[in-house]
C-alpha positions in Angstrom: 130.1 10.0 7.3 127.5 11.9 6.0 125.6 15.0 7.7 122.3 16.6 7.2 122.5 20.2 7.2 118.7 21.2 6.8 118.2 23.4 9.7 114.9 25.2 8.0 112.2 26.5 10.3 110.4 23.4 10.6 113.5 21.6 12.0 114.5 24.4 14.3 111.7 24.7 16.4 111.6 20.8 16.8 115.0 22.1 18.7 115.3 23.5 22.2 117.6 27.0 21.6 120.6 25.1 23.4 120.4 22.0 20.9 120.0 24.3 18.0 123.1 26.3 18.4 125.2 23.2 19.7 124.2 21.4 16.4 125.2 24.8 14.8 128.7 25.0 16.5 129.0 21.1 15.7 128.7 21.7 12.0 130.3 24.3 11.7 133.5 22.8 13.6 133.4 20.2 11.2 133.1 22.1 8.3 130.0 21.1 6.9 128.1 24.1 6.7 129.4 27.6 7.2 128.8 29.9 10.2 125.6 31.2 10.4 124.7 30.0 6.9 120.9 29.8 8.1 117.7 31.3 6.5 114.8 31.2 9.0 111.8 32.8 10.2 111.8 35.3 12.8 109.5 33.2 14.9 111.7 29.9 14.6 115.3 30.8 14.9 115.5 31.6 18.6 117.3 34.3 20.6 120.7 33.7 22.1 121.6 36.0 24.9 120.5 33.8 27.6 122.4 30.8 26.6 125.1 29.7 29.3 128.7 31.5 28.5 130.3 28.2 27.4 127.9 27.1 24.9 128.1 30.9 23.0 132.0 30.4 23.3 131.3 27.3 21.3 128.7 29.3 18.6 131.4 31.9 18.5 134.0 29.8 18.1 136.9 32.1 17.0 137.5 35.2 19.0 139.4 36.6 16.4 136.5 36.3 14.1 133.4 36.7 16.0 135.2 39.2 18.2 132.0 41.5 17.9 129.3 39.5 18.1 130.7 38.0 21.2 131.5 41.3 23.0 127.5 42.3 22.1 125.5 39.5 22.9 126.9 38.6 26.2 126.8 41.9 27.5 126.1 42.6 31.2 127.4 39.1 32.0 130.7 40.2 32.9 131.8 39.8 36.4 133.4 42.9 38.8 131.9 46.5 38.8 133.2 50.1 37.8 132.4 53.6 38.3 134.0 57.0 37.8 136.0 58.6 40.9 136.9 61.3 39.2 136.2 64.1 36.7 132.6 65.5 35.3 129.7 63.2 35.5 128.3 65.7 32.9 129.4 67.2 30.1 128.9 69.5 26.4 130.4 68.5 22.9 133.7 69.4 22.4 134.5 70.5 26.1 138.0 70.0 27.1 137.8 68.0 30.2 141.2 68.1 32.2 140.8 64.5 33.9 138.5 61.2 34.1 139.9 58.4 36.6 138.0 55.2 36.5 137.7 52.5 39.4 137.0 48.4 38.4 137.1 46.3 41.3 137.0 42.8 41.2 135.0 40.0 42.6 135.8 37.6 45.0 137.2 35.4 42.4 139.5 38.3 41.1 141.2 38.0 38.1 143.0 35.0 36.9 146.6 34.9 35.6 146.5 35.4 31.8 143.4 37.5 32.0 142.0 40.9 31.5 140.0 44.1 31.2 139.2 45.5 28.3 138.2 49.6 28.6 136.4 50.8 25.7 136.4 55.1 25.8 133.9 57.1 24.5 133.7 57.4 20.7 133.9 60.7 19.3 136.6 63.5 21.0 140.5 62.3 22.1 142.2 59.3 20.9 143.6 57.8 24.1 148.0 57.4 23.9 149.6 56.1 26.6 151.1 58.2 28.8 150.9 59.6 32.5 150.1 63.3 31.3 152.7 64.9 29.9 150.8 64.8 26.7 147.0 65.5 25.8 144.8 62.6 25.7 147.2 60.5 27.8 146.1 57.4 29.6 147.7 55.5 32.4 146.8 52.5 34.6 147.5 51.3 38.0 146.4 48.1 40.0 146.1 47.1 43.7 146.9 43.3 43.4 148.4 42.6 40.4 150.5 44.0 37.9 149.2 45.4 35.1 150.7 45.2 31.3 148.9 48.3 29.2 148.1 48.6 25.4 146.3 50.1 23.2 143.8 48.8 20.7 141.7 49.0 17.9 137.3 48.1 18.9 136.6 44.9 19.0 134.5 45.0 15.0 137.7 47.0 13.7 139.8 44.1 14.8 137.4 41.6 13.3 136.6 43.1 9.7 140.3 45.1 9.6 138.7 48.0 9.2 139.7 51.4 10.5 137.2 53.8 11.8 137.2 56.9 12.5 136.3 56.1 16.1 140.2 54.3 16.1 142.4 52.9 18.6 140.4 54.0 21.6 139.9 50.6 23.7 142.8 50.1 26.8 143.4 46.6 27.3 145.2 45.9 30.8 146.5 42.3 31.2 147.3 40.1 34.1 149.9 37.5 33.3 149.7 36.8 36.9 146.4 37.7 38.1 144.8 40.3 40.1 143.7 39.4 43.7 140.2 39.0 44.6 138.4 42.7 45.3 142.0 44.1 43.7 141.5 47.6 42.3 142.5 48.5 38.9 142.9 52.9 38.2 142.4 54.4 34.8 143.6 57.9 34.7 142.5 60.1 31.2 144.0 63.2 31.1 143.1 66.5 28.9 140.4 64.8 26.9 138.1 66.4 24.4 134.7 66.0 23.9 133.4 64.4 20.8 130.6 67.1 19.0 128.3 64.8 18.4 125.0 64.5 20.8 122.0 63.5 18.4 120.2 60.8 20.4 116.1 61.4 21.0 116.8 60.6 24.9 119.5 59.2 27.2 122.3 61.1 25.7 125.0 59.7 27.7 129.0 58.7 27.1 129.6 55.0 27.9 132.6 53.9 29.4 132.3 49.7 28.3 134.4 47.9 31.0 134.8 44.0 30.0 136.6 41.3 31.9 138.1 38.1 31.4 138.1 36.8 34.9 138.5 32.9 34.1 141.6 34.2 31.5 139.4 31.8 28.7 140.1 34.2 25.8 136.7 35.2 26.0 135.6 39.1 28.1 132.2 39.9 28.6 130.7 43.7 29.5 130.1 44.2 33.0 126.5 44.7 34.3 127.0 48.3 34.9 129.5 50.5 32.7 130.0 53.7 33.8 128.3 56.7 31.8 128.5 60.1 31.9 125.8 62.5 30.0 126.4 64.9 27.5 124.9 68.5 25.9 124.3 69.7 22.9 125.9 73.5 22.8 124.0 76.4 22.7 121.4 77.4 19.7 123.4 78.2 16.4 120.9 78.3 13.8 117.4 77.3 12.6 115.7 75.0 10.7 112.7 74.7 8.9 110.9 71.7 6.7 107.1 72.3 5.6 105.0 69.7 3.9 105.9 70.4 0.3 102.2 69.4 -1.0 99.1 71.6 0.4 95.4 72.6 -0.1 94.1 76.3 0.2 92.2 76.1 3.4 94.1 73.0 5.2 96.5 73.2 7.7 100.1 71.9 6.7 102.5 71.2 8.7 105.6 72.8 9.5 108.7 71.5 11.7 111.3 73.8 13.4 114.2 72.8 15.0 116.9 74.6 16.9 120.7 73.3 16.0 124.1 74.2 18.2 127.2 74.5 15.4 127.2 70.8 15.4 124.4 70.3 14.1 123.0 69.0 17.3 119.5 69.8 19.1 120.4 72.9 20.7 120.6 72.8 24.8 118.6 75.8 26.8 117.4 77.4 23.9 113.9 79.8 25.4 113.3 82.4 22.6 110.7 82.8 20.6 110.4 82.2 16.5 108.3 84.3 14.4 107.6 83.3 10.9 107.1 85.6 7.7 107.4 85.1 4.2 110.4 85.3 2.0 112.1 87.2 -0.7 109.7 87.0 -4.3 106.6 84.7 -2.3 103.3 87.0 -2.3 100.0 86.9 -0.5 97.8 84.5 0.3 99.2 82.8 3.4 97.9 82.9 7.1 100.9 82.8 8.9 102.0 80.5 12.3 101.9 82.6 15.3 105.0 82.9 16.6 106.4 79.3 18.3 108.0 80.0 22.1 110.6 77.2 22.9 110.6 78.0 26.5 109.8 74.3 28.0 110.3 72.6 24.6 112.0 69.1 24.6 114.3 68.0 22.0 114.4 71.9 20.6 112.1 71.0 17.9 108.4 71.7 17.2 105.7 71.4 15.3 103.2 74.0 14.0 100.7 74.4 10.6 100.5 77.0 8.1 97.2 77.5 5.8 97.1 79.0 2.5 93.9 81.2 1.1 95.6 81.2 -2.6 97.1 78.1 -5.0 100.9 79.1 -5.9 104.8 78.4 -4.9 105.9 79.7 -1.3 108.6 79.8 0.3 108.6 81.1 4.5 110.9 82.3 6.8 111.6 82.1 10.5 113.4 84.3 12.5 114.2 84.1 16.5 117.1 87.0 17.0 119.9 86.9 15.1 119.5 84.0 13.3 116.8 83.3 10.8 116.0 80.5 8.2 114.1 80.0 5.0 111.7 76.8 4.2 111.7 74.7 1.5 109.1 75.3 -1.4 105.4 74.6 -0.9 102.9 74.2 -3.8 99.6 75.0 -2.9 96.6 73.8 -4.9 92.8 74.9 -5.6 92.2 71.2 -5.2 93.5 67.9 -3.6 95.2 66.7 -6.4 96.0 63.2 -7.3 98.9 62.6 -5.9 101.0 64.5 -3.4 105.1 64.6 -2.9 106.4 63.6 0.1 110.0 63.1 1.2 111.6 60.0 3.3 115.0 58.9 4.6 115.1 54.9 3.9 118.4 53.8 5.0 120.0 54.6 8.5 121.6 52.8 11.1 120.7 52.6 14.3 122.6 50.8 18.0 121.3 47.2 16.3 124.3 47.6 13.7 127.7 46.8 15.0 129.4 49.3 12.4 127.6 52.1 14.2 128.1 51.2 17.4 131.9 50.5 16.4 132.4 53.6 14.7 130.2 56.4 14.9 131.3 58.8 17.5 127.3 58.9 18.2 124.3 56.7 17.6 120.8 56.2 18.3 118.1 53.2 19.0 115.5 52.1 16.7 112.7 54.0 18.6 114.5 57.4 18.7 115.6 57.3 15.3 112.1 57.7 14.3 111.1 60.4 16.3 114.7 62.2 14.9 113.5 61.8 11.5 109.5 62.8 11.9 110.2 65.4 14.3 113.5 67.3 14.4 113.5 66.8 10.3 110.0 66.7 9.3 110.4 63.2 7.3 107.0 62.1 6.2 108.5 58.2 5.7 111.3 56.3 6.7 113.0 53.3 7.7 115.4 51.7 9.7 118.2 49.6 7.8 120.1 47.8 10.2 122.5 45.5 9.1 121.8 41.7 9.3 124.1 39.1 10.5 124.8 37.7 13.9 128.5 36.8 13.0 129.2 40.6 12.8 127.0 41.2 16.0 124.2 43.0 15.0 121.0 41.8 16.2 119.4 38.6 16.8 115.7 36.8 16.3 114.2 38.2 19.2 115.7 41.9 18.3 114.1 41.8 15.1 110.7 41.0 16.6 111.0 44.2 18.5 112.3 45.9 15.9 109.2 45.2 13.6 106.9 46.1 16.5 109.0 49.5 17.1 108.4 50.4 13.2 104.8 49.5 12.8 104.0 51.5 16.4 105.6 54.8 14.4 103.3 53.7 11.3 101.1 57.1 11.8 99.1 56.9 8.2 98.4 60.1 6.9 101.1 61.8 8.5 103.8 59.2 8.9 104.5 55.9 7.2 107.3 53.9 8.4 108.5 50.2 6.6 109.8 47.5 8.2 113.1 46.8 6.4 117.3 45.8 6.9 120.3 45.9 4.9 121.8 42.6 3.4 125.8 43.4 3.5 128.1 41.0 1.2 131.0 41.0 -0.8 128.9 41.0 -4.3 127.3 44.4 -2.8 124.9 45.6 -0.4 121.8 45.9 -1.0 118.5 46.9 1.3 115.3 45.2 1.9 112.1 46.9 1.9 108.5 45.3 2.7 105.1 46.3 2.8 103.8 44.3 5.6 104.0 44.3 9.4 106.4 41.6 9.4 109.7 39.9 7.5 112.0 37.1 8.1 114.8 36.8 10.0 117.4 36.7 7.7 120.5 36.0 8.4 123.7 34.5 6.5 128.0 34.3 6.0 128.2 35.9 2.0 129.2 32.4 -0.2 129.1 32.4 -3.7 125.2 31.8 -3.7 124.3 34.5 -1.8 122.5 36.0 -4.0 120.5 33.1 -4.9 119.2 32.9 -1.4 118.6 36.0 -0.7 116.2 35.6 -3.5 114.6 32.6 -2.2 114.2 33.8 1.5 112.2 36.5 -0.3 109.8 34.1 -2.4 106.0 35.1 -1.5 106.8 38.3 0.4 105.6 41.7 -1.1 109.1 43.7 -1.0 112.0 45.4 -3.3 115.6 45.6 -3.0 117.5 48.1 -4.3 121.7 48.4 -4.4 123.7 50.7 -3.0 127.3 52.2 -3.1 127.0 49.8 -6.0 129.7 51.4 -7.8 132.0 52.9 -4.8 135.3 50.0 -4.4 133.5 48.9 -1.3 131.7 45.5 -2.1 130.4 47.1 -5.4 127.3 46.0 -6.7 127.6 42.3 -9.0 124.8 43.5 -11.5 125.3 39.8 -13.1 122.6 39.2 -10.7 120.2 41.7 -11.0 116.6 40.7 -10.2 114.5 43.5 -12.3 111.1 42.1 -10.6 112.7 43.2 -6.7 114.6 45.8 -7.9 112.9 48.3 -10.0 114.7 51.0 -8.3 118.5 51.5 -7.2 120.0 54.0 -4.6 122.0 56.8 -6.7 123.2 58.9 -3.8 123.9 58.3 -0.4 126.7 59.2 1.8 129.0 57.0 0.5 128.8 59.3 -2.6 127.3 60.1 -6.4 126.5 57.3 -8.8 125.0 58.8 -11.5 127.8 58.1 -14.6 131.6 57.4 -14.3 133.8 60.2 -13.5 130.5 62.2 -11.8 132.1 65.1 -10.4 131.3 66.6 -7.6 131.5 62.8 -6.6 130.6 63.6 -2.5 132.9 60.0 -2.1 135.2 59.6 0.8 136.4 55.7 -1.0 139.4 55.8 -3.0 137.3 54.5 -6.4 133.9 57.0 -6.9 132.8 55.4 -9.7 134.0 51.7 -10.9 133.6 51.3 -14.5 130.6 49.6 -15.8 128.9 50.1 -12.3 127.4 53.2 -12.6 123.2 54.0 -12.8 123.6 55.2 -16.7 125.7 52.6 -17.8 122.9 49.6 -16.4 120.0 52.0 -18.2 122.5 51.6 -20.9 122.3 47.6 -20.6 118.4 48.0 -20.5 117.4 47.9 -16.8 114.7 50.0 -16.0 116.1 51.8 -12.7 114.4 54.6 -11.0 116.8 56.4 -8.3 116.3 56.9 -4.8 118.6 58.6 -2.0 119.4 58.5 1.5 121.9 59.2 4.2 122.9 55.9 5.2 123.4 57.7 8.4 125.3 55.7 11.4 125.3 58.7 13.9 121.6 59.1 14.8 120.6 61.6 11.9 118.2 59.4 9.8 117.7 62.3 7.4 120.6 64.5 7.8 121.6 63.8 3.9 119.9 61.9 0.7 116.2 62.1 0.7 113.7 60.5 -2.0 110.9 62.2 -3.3 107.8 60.3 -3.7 104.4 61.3 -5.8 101.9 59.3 -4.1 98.1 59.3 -3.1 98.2 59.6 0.4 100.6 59.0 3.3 100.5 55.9 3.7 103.0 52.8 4.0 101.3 51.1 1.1 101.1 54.2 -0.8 104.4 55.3 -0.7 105.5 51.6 -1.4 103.7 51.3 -4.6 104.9 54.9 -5.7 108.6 53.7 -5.5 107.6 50.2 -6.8 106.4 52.2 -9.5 109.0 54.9 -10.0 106.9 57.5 -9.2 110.1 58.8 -7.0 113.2 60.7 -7.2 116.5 61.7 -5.4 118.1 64.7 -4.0 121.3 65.2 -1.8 119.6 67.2 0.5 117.4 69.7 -1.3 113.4 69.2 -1.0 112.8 70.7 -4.4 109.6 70.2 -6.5 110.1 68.6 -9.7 107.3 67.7 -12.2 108.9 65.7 -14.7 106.2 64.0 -17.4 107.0 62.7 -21.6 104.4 63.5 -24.2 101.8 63.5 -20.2 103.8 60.1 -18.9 105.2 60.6 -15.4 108.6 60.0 -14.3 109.1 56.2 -13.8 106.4 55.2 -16.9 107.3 53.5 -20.2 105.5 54.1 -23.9 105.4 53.9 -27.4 105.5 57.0 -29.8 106.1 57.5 -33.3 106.5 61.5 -33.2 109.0 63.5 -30.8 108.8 63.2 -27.6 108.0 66.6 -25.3 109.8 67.2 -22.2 107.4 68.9 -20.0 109.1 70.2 -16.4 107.8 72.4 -13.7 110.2 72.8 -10.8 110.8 75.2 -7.3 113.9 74.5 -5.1 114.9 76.2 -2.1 117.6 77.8 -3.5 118.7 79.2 -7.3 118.5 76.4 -10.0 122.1 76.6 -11.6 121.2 74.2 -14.1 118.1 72.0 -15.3 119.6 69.6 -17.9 117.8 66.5 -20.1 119.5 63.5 -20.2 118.7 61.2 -22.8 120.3 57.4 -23.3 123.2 59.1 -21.1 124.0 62.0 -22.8 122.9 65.6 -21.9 120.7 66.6 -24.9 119.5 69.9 -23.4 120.2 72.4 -20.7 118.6 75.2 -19.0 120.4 77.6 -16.5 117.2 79.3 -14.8 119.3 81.1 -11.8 115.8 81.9 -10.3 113.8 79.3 -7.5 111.2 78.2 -10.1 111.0 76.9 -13.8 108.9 75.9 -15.9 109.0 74.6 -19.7 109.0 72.1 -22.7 111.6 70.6 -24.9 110.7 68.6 -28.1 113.3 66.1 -29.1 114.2 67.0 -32.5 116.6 63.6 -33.2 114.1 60.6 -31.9 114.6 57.9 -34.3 115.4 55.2 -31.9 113.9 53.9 -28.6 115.4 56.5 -25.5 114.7 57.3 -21.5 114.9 60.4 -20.2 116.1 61.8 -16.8 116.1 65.2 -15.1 119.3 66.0 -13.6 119.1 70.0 -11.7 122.0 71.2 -10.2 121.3 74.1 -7.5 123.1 77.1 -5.7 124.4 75.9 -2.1 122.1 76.1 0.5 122.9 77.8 4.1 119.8 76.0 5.6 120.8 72.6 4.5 119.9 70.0 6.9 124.0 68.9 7.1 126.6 71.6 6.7 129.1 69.2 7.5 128.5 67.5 4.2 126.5 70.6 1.7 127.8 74.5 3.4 128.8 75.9 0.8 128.3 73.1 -1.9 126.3 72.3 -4.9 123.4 70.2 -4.8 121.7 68.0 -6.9 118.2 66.4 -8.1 117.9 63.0 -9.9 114.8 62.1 -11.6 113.4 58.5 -12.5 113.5 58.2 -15.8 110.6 58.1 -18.5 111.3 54.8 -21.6 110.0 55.9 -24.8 109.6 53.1 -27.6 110.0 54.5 -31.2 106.9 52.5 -32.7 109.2 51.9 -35.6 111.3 49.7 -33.8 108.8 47.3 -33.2 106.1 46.8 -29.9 108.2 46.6 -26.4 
């Protein structure tokens, strides 16, 4: 017996929600199409959190598998209630808190035999052990009508994928083989627990306490309506931050963002003193300073202010507020608008819609608060949100994505802040992000098969977007380049915090994977193979700090989403771990990201300011470093002319710089050298034929 497997938009909205995920589940049971193997529009495949329980038991078939997706889209359906008895209903990072005790009744129904609660602890802090206190961290449990049976296990996506986070075994499971009575009480007792450090989010900052039940002992628990919470503080003000606009005008106002960080690199809590700002070491005149910024009644401990400059030049600023102090990145200042301006973005973070950072961040943040962290407590002029797809891993459905398109184009500020709407696409021939420069994009969502690829491709016919690979040469799901698609992906992401992928054996590599660099993955050895790849970086943050680590650098016209999007289309970008330094980078007058032809040696032409000393400004031509400088000053500026071009040849910019103590995340850069990337420039020796 033959089945028809064409569930394309026009066929799915000719189904009610219920029929189309029956039909799904039917398939799927019999094997003719794969779980979730669908491609549709955002406006046809319909959402699924209101289906009845037993038809998503039958969509998520397997517990084992869809353990995740489960546990997210049927939350609030599960049946008792909880709250906290005992212990702070408020707390700071990394306080030691000597005890929580938390109360789950039942309903009238109570608890079958066979089932059971599921008690997920706070990320972040204490690994729960079981125990009844005689060491730190320990957990015990005690029940009013029925007996309980206690372990200790991994979150529900660890279990799914067999991954290990960092988050760990932090989820209680107490069983019932014979039940627990109806109203019975269950008692969790959590003794000598640490705070995790981490309290990033815009609003709400609060530590969820995720009770799920299995009351009908089917296999299947569902989150109760109302988890207990408790909030949580950032600690007191440890140091400053500053990021200015690094493009300006004499006579306009450009903008400047402070924020105020505890030593976790958190918004600092009660901070009410006042920052005055001055210039620093080797900047001269011709600046009109801020007045000084008072904090007193300041949300979030981070605010915005504008500088204006009588003079062109290179400045740098400083800030001071007491004892601590902080200098700016570098600001060029023109007689003129010129053509194009450099701006700086953070293009892949994860926010709650992803399952991995819920799972195992010890912090995250939603989609709208993740833009206001970037814009405001980081001065980002552009970003976006990359939140994984895929309802099988529990991430977001069709009706998420609609609000998360609206959420992105809402932040869209042009001319002083563009935001895209975009996702990540995660499979076992590599990840890759998806970037568009409309107001809307397709629902995508699929199981990785060997074609993939193919329709990833076709889901993106007639949309305006690019697609660009990253950790694509880290031993997790490295990038298949056998499938590279050079018209949506003129540019690939070279650092992130997964680590360095500039050439094999990169040292310092900033990879926590086992394999840094896989051989025949890396950025020079596909320029090698004759892909024209410009670079980009960004944090690929999970803990609510879109920005924290790996910006791009973009030369564009104006602040705008269609701007900025042509610019990286176009190369005009570059990438930086964390450092918002000015690089000029042209070829015989051809910007960074152009191709030409030439029959005489190239020049090199660079002019370059970094917040800190430039150890090192080296050429790199068809791989190999052809020329170095080691300026140990803020600014350079010079030509090279290739004496040996007799063949055709790109050229990058690669700068390494001094460590700086203002970087945005000391976690990841105190007291570590940074680094620049440039797109490269293809030269075609006239010689060799027309390109």
């Amino acid at each position: 017996m033959q089945h028809s497997n064409n569930l394309s938009p026009s066929n799915v909205t000719e189904l009610t929600r219920r029929q189309f995920l029956m039909t799904t589940a039917a398939l799927c049971a019999q094997g003719v199409i794969r779980p979730f193997a669908i491609y549709a529009s955002s406006d046809s495949l319909p959402g699924i959190r209101s289906l009845p329980l037993a038809d998503l038991q039958k969509y998520f078939h397997n517990p084992n598998a869809h353990l995740a997706a489960y546990e997210y889209f049927t939350a609030g359906r599960g049946l008792g209630s909880a709250e906290l008895i005992g212990g702070p209903v408020s707390v700071s990072v990394g306080q030691l808190v000597p005890e929580w005790k938390l109360r789950y009744r039942a309903t009238p129904e109570g608890i079958r035999p066979g089932g059971y609660l599921r008690i997920w602890l706070p990320n972040g802090g204490s690994l729960p052990v079981l125990g009844s206190g005689e060491v730190p961290s320990s957990v015990s449990v005690s029940a009013k009508g029925g007996q309980p049976v206690t372990t200790i296990e991994a979150v529900a996506f660890s279990k799914q994928y067999g991954i290990e986070f960092k988050s760990g075994q932090r989820v209680v499971r107490v069983a019932f083989p014979d039940g627990l009575a109806p109203g019975g009480k269950v008692t969790l007792t959590w003794k000598d627990v640490k705070v995790g450090d981490l309290a990033p989010r815009w609003a709400d900052n609060r530590l969820p306490f995720r009770v799920y039940a299995d009351h009908d002992a089917d296999g299947f628990d569902e989150e109760i309506a109302a988890s207990p919470s408790v909030a949580v503080h950032s600690g007191p003000a440890d140091r400053l931050l500053m990021r200015c606009a690094s493009t300006a005008v004499v006579g306009e106002k450009t903008r400047v963002t402070v924020a105020v960080l505890d030593k976790f690199d958190n918004p600092a809590s009660g901070y009410t003193e006042t920052v005055e700002f001055g210039l620093d070491e080797g900047t001269g005149d011709g600046i009109c300073l801020p007045k000084p910024l008072a904090f007193a009644g300041v949300e979030h401990a981070c605010a915005e202010t504008a500088v204006v400059f009588t003079k062109p030049g290179i400045y740098w600023m400083r800030i001071l507020s007491g004892p601590l102090s902080a200098s700016s990145n570098p600001v060029e200042v023109f007689a003129k608008a010129p053509a194009e301006r450099l701006y700086w973005g953070d293009i892949h973070f994860h926010t709650d819609y992803s399952a991995d950072a819920r799972a195992g961040a010890n912090s995250t943040t939603d989609y709208a608060g993740a833009y206001q962290i970037g814009r405001h407590r980081y001065g980002l002029d552009f970003m976006a949100a990359t939140d994984h797809h895929s309802l099988e891993q529990g991430n977001y459905d069709s009706e998420d994505w609609k609000m998360m398109q609206q959420i992105t184009n809402e932040a869209n500020d042009p001319g002083r802040f563009a935001t895209f709407v975009a996702m990540e696409l995660s499979c076992p021939k590599g990840d890759q992000n998806i970037y568009f420069s409309g107001n809307s994009a397709p629902f995508l969502d699929h199981t990785a098969g060997t074609d993939e690829r193919k329709k990833d491709w076709a889901a993106l016919e007639g949309f305006d977007c690019f697609a660009p690979p990253h950790h694509f040469c880290q031993d997790m799901r490295p990038w298949d380049w056998s499938v590279f698609n050079a018209s949506l992906q003129p540019v690939c992401e070279v650092f992130s915090n997964h680590g360095r992928a500039e050439y094999s054996g990169n040292k310092p590599d900033y990879c926590g994977h086992e394999v840094a660099t896989l051989p025949g993955h890396t950025w020079t050895e596909q320029l090698a193979k004759d892909k024209r790849l410009g670079v980009l970086a960004s944090s690929d943050d999970h803990t609510g700090r879109p920005g924290c680590c790996g910006l791009t650098g973009v030369w564009a016209p104006a602040l705008t989403r269609e701007d900025i999007f042509r610019s990286i289309k176009n190369r005009r970008c570059y990438a930086s771990t964390d450092s918002r330094t000015i690089l000029h980078f042209s070829v015989n007058g051809h910007l960074m990201g152009e191709s030409f032809n030439a029959h005489v040696s190239p020049v090199v032409r660079i002019r370059t300011a970094s917040p800190t000393l430039i150890r090192e400004i080296a050429i790199v031509k068809n791989g190999q470093t052809v020329y170095r400088v080691e300026p140990k000053s803020r600014f350079s500026e010079w030509d090279w002319t290739d004496p040996d071009f007799h063949e055709d040849a790109y050229y990058y910019i690669r700068l390494s710089l001094a460590p700086n103590p203002d970087c945005t995340n000391r976690s990841m850069f105190a007291n570590r050298e940074e680094f620049v990337w440039s797109s490269p420039v293809w030269v075609h020796h006239l010689g060799l034929g027309k390109i």
